[in-house]
C-alpha positions in Angstrom: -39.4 72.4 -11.5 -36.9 73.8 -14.1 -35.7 71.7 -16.3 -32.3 72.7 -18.8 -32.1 70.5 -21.9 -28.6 70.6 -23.5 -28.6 69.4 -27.1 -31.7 70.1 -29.3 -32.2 67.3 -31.8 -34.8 64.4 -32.2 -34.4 63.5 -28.3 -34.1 66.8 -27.1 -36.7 68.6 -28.1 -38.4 65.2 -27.5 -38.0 65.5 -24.0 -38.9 69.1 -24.0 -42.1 68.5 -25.5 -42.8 66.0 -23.0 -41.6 68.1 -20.0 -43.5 71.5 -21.0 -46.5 69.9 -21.1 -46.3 68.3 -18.1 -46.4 71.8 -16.7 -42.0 72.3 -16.2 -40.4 75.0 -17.3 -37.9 73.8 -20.2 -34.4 75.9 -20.9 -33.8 74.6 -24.0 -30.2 74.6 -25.5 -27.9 73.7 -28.4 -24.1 75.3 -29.0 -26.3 75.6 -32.7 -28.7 78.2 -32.2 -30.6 77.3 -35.1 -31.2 73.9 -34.2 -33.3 75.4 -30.9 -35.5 77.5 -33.4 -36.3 74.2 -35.2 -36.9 72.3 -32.6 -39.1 74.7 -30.7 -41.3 75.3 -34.3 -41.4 71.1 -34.2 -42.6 71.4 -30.4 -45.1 74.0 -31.5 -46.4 72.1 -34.5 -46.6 68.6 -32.2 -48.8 70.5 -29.6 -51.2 72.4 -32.1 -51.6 68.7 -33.8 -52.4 67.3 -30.5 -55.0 70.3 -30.3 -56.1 69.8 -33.7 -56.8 66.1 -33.1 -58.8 66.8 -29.6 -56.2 65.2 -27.3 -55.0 68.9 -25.8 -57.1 72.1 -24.9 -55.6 75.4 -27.1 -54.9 76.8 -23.2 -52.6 73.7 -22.2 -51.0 73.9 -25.3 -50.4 78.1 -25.0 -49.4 77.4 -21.6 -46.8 74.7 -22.3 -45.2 76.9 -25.6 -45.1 79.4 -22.8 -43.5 77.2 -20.6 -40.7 76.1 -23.3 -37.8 78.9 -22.9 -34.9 79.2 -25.8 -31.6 79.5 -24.6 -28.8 81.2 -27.0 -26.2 79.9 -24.3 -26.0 76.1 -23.0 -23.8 77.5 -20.2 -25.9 80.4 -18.8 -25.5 80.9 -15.4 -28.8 79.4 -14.0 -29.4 79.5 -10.2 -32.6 78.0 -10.2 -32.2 74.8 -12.4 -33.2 71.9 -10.4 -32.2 69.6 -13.3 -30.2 69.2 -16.6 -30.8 66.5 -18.8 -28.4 66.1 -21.3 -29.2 65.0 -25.1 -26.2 65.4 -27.2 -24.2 63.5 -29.8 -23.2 59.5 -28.0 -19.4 60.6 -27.2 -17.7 60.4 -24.0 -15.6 63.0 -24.7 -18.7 65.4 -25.7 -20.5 64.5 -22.7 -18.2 64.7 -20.5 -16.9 68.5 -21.4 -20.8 69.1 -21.4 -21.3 68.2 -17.7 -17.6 70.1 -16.9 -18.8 73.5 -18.6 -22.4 73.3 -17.0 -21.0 72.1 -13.2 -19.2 75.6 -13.6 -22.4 77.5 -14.4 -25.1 75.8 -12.2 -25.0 75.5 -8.5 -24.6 72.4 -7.0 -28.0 71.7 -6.0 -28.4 71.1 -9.6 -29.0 67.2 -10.9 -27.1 65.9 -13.8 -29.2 63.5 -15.9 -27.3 61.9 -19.1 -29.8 60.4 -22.1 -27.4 57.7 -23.2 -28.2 54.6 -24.4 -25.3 53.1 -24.5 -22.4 54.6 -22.9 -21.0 54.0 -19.2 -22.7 56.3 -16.9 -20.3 55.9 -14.1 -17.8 56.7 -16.4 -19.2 60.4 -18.0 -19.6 61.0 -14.2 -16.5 60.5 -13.4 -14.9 63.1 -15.4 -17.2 65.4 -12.4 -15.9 67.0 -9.5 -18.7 65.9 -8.1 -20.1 62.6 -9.5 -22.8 61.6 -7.1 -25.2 64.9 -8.9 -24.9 62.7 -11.8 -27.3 59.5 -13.1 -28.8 58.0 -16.7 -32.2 59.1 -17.8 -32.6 57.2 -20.8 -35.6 58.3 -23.0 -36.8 56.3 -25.9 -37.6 57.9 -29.3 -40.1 59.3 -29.9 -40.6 60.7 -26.3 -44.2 61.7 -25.8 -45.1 57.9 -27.3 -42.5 56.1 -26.1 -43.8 55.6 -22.0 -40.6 54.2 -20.4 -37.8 55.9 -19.1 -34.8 53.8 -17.8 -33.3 55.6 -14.6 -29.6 54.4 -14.0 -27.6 55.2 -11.2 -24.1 55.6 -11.5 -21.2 53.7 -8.9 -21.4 57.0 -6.8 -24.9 58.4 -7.5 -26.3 59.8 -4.7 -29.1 57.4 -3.3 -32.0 59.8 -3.5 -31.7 60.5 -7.0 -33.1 57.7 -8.5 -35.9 57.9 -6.1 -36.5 61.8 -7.1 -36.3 60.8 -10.9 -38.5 58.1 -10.8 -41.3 60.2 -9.2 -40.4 63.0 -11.4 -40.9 60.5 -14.4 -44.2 59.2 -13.4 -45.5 62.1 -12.2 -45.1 63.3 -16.4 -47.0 60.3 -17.0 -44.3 57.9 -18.0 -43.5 54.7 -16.4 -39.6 54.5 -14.9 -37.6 51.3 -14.3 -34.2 51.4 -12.5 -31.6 49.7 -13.9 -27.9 49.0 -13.2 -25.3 50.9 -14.8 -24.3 48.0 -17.8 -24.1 47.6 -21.3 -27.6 48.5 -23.0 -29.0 49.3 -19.5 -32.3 47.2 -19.9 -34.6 47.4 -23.0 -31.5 46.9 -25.7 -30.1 44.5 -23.2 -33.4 42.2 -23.2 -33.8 43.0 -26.6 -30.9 40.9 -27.8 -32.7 37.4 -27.2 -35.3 38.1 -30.2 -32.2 39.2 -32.4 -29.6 37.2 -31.9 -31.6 33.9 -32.1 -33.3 34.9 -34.9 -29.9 35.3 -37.0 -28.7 32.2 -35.4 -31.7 30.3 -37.1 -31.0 32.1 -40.2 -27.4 31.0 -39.9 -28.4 27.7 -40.0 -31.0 28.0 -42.9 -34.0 27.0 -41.0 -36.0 29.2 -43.1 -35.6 32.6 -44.6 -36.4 36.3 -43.1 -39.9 36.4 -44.1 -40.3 32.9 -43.1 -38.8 33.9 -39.5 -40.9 37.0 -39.3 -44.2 35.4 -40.2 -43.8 32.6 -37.1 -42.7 35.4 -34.7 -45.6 37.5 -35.3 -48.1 34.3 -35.9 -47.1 32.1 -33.5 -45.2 34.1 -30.9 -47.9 37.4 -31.3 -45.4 39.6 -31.7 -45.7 43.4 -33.7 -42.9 42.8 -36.0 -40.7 40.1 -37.0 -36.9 40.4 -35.8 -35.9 40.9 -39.6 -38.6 43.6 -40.2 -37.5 45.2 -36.7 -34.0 45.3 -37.6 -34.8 47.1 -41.0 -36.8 49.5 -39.2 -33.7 50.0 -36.8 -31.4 50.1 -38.8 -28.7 47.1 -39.1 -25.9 48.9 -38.2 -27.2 50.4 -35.6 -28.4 46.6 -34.6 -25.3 45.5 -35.6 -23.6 47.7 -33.0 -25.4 47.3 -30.2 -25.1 43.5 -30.4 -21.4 43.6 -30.6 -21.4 46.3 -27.9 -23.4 44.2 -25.4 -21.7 40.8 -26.4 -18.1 43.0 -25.4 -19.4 44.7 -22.5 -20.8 41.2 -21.1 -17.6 39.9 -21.4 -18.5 37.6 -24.5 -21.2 36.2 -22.8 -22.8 33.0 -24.9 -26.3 33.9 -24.5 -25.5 37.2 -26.4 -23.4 36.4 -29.6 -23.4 37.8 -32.7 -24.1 36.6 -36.0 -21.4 36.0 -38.9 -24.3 37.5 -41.2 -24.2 40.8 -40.0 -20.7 42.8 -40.4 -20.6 42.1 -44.6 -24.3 43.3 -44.5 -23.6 46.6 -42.9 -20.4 47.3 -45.2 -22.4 46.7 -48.2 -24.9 49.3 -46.8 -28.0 47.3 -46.4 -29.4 48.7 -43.3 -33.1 48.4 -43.9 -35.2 51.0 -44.5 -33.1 54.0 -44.7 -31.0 52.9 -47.5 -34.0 51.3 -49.4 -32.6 47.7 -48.8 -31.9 45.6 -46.1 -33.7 42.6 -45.0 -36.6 43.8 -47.2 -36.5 45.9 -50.6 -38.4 48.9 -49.6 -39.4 52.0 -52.1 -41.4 52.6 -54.8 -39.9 50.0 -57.2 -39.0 47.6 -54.9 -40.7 44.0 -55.7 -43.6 43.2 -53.4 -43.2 40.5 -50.8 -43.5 37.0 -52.1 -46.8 35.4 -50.9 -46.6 32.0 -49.2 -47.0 29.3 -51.1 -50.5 27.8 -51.9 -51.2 24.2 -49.6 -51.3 22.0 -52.6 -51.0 18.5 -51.0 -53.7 15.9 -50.4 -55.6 16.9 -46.9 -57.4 13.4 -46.9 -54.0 11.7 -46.5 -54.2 9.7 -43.1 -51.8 11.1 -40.2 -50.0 9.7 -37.3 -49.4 11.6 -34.5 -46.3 10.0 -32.2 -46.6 10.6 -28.5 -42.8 11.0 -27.5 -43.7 10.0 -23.8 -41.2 13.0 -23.2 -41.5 16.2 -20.7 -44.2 17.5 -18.8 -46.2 17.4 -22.1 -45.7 16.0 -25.4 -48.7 17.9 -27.2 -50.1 14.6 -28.9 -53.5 14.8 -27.0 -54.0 18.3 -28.5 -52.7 18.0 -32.0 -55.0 14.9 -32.4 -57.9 16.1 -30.9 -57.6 19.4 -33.2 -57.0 17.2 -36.2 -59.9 15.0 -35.8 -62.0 18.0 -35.1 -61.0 19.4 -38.6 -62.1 16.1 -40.1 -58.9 15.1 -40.6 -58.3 11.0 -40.9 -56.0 10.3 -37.5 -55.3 6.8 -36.4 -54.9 5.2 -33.9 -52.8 2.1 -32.3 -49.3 1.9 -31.6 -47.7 2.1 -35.0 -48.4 4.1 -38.7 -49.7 2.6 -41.6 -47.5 2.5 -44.5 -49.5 5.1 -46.1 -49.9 8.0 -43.6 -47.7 10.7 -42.8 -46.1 10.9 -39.3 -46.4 14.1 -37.0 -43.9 14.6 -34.1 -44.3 17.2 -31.5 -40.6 18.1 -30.8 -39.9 20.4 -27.3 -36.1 20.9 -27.6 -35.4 18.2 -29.9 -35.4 17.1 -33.3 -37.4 15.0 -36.0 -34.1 13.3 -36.8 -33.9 12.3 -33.3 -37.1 10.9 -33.8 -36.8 9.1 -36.4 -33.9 6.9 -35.2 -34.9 6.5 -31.7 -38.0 5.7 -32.3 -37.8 3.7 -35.9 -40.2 6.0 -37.8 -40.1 6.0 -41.8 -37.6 8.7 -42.4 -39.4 9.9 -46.0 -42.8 10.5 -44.3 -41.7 11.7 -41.0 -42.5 15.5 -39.8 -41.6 17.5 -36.8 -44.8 20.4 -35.6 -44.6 22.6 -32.9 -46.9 22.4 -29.8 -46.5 25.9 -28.6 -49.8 27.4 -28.5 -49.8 29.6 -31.5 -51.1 33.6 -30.8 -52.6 33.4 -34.6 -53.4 31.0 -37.3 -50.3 29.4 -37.8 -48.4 26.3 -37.9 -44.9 24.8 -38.3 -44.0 21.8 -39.8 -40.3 21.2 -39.8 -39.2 18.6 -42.7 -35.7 16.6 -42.9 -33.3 16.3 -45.5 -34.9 12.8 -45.6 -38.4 14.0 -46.1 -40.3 13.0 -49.6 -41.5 16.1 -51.1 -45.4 14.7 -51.8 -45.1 13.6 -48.1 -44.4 16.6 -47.1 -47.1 18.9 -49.0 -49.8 16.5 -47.9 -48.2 16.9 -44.5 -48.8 20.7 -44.9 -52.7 19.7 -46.2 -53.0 18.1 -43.1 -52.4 21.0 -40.6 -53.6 23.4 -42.5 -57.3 21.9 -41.8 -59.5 23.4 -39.8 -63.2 23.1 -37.6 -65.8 23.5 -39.9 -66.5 28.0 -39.2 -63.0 28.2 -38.6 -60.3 30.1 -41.0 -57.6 27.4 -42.2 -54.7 27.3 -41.0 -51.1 29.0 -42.5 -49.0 26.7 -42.7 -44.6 27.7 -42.2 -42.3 25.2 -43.7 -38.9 24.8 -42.0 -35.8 22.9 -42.1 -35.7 20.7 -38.7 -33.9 22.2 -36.2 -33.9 21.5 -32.2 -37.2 23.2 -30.8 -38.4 25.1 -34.1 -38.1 28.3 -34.8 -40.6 29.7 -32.2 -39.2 27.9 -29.7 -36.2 28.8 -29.6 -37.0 32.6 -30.1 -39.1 32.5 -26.7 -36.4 30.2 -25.3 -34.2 33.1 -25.9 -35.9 35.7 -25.1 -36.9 34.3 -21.8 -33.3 33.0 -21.2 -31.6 36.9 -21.3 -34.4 38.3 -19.5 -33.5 35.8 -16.6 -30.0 36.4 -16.9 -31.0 39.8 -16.0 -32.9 39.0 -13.5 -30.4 36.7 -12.1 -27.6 39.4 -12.1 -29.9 41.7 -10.3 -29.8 44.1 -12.8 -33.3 44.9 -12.6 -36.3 44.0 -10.8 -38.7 40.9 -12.0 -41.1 43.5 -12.5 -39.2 46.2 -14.2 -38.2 44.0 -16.4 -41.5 42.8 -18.1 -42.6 46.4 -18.1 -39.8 47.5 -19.4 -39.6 44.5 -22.4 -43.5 45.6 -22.8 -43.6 48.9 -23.3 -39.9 49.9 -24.8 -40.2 46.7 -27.3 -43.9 46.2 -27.6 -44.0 42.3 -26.5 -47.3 41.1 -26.0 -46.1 40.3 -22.4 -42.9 40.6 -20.5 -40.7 37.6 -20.6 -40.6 36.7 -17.4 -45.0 36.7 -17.4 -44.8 34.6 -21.0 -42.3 31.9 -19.3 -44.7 31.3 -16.8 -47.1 30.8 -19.3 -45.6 27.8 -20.7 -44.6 27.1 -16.9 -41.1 27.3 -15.5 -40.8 23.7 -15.5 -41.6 22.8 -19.0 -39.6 25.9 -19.7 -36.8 24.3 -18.5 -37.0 20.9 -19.8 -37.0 23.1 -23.4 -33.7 24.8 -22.5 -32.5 21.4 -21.6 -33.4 19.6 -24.6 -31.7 22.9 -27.1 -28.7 22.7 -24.9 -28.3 18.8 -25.0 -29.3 18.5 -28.4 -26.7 21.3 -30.1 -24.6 21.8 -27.2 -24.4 25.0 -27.4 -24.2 27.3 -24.6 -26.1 30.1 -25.4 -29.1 27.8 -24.9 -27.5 26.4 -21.3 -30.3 27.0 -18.5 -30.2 30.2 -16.2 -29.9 29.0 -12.6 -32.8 31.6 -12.0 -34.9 29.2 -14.0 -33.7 26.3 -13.1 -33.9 27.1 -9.0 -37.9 28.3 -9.8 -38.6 25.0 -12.1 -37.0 23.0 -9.0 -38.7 24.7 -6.1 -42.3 25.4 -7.8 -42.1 29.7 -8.3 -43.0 31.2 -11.2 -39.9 33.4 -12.7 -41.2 36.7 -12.1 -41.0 35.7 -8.1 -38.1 37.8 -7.1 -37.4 35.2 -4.3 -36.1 36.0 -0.7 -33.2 37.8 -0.4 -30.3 36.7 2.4 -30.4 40.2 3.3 -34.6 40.0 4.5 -33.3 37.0 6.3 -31.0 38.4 9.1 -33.2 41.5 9.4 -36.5 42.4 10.7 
């Protein structure tokens, strides 16, 4: 296949890179010619690393460099391009007289493939004589590393596109996913549930950044923390995307933006590339501040409440743990005036808990039950909460089985569900919304989330590991107890906690019902 590239920059010669050694021939193109010279000496110096470093033969590599063909003009007549994939500047206006100039030069057999990541893809084609030649091939940076391609067909692509990109795609060794033509296609879409809860929570000074980060990554198993990944971003590129999404969803709750973030961006603190965001970063920036040391008395005894609540409270398990770290644990229907109360909360609050329930308000402590990835827990304190309760609190859970490491323990302000909670409830409530719009496939979507965000599993597959049903008594409890909509239940999770499928079931289809 030949392959044109229009626009030469990070993405371009990216793709390039990615296509030429594939074994494509790659026009590559840029209205600056110097910017082709660059980025075909950065393809060059890419390829004799990978040879270098073992992971390419010096033939493959000649033969791709051979394969890689600088154009001086973007518009070059070019009768035997089978596809353009356009990589310029995100402007409708740009793309669009892009596409117009090169449907005058290349014949009409030629596709039309747009990188965007954010604009309408219905709407560059559009400006087309011909729309239907036209759909989204959106490439993550940086290319070669980045497996997943999202291929999005336009309101009048032609049907056996997608099909033709997606073998195209895999057969380069990527993974495709098709998605419709909406606001931050899939990947940026989904990725709005980690983001936009996680300022929520700081909104509500439930703990700080680093406090957030450290339960997403210990708890949840994630890479990063949302705070770390939106300094590594960029906020205002965050910032943008979030507000472009929120818009383009028509304000949907599930997707709102934070209050924290438009002052942030004016003041320029957009993570790393300007040294301060988040996180200080550079050579005189302060180092992280370390947790603070468990200091409280581990021998205290603890009561551990069984709500009676949900599928599961988690009271079996935190006792059974606790009295297998040696901790004192009692028993019997009520605490003695000395120990310090645990509550497992799913959706709720300690401050619930404490008035239904008649505990003592000053030695009273939410923890979450979600099975943690790492060695953490959270204990979740109210303004009520003694301070010498608490640290012995934190001594408590920070016990472990004789061999085993001790346990971190996070400190956070009580909230409905905890912080990790609610992250997962998030992120599992837009990926449904998704699902439920038909935007994308069940399937699609977890690969998608896995390999363009780096989840330890799709959010569909980590729903079901909780289990759609107690999955949706936690959406339940965060809507009921804030009554707030973002956290209102999907109906696709609500239908597949009602009639016993997991949520990565793409159900049956009224269509597959009067056919066949």
């Amino acid at each position: 296949m030949r392959i044109r590239i229009v626009g030469a920059g990070a993405m371009g010669r990216g793709i390039a890179q990615w296509a030429a050694s594939a074994g494509h021939t790659v026009e590559l193109c840029d209205v600056r010619t110097e910017a082709v010279t660059a980025a075909v000496d950065f393809v060059r110096s890419m390829l004799e690393r990978a040879v270098d470093k073992g992971r390419m033969s010096a033939g493959d590599c000649a033969a791709a460099l051979e394969r890689l063909v600088p154009l001086d003009d973007p518009w070059a007549q070019g009768p035997d391009v089978d596809l353009v994939i356009e990589a310029v500047r995100e402007d409708l206006d740009t793309k669009a007289e892009v596409f117009g100039k090169l449907e005058r030069a290349l014949p009409g057999s030629a596709v039309f493939a747009t990188n965007t990541s954010s604009l309408s893809v219905t709407r560059i084609a559009a400006s087309l004589k011909d729309p239907t030649r036209l759909a989204g091939l959106h490439f993550f940076n940086p290319v070669p590393l980045m497996k997943i391609v999202e291929i999005v067909p336009g309101a009048a692509t032609r049907p056996e596109i997608p099909p033709a990109l997606t073998e195209l795609v895999e057969s380069c060794g990527h993974r495709a996913v098709t998605v419709a033509d909406t606001p931050g296609f899939l990947v940026n879409h989904a990725g709005r549930g980690l983001v936009t809860e996680a300022l929520a929570l700081l909104e509500e000074s439930v703990s700080d950044p680093a406090g957030i980060d450290r339960i997403a990554r210990d708890v949840l198993g994630l890479r990063m923390g949302p705070f770390e990944l939106m300094d590594l971003t960029g906020l205002d590129v965050t910032a943008a995307v979030i507000d472009s999404i929120w818009q383009g969803f028509r304000y949907e709750d599930r997707l709102r933006p934070s209050y924290l973030t438009p002052n942030r961006v004016a003041a320029g603190l957009h993570g790393r590339k300007t040294g301060q965001g988040w996180f200080a970063y550079g050579s005189e920036a302060p180092a992280p501040a370390s947790e603070a040391p468990v200091t409280g008395d581990a021998g205290r005894p603890v009561f551990v409440v069984d709500t009676g609540t949900g599928t599961t409270s988690g009271a079996d398990a935190l006792r059974a743990a606790l009295t297998a770290a040696g901790a004192t644990v009692e028993s019997g229907s009520a605490p003695s005036a000395d120990a310090v109360v645990l509550v497992p909360v799913w959706g709720t609050t300690v401050a619930s808990a404490v008035a239904s329930l008649g505990l003592p308000a000053g030695r009273t402590f939410g923890v979450d039950p979600l099975p943690a990835a790492g060695r953490r827990r959270v204990l979740a304190v109210t303004p009520a909460a003694g301070p010498d309760a608490a640290r012995d609190a934190r001594a408590v859970l920070a016990r472990a089985a004789d061999g085993e490491e001790p346990y971190a323990v996070s400190v956070v302000r009580d909230t409905a569900g905890s912080v990790a909670q609610r992250l997962l409830a998030s992120v599992v409530s837009v990926a449904a919304s998704i699902a439920e719009r038909s935007l994308a496939t069940p399937a699609d979507i977890d690969l998608a989330v896995t390999a363009g965000l780096g989840y330890p599993v799709g959010p569909l597959a980590w729903g079901d590991r909780i289990g759609a049903v107690r999955m949706l008594e936690l959406q339940r409890a965060l809507h009921a107890t804030t009554g707030d909509p973002r956290h209102r239940p999907t109906r696709w999770l609500t239908e597949r906690a009602q009639l016993g499928l997991p949520l990565t079931n793409p159900g049956t289809s009224p269509a597959a019902c009067t056919t066949g």
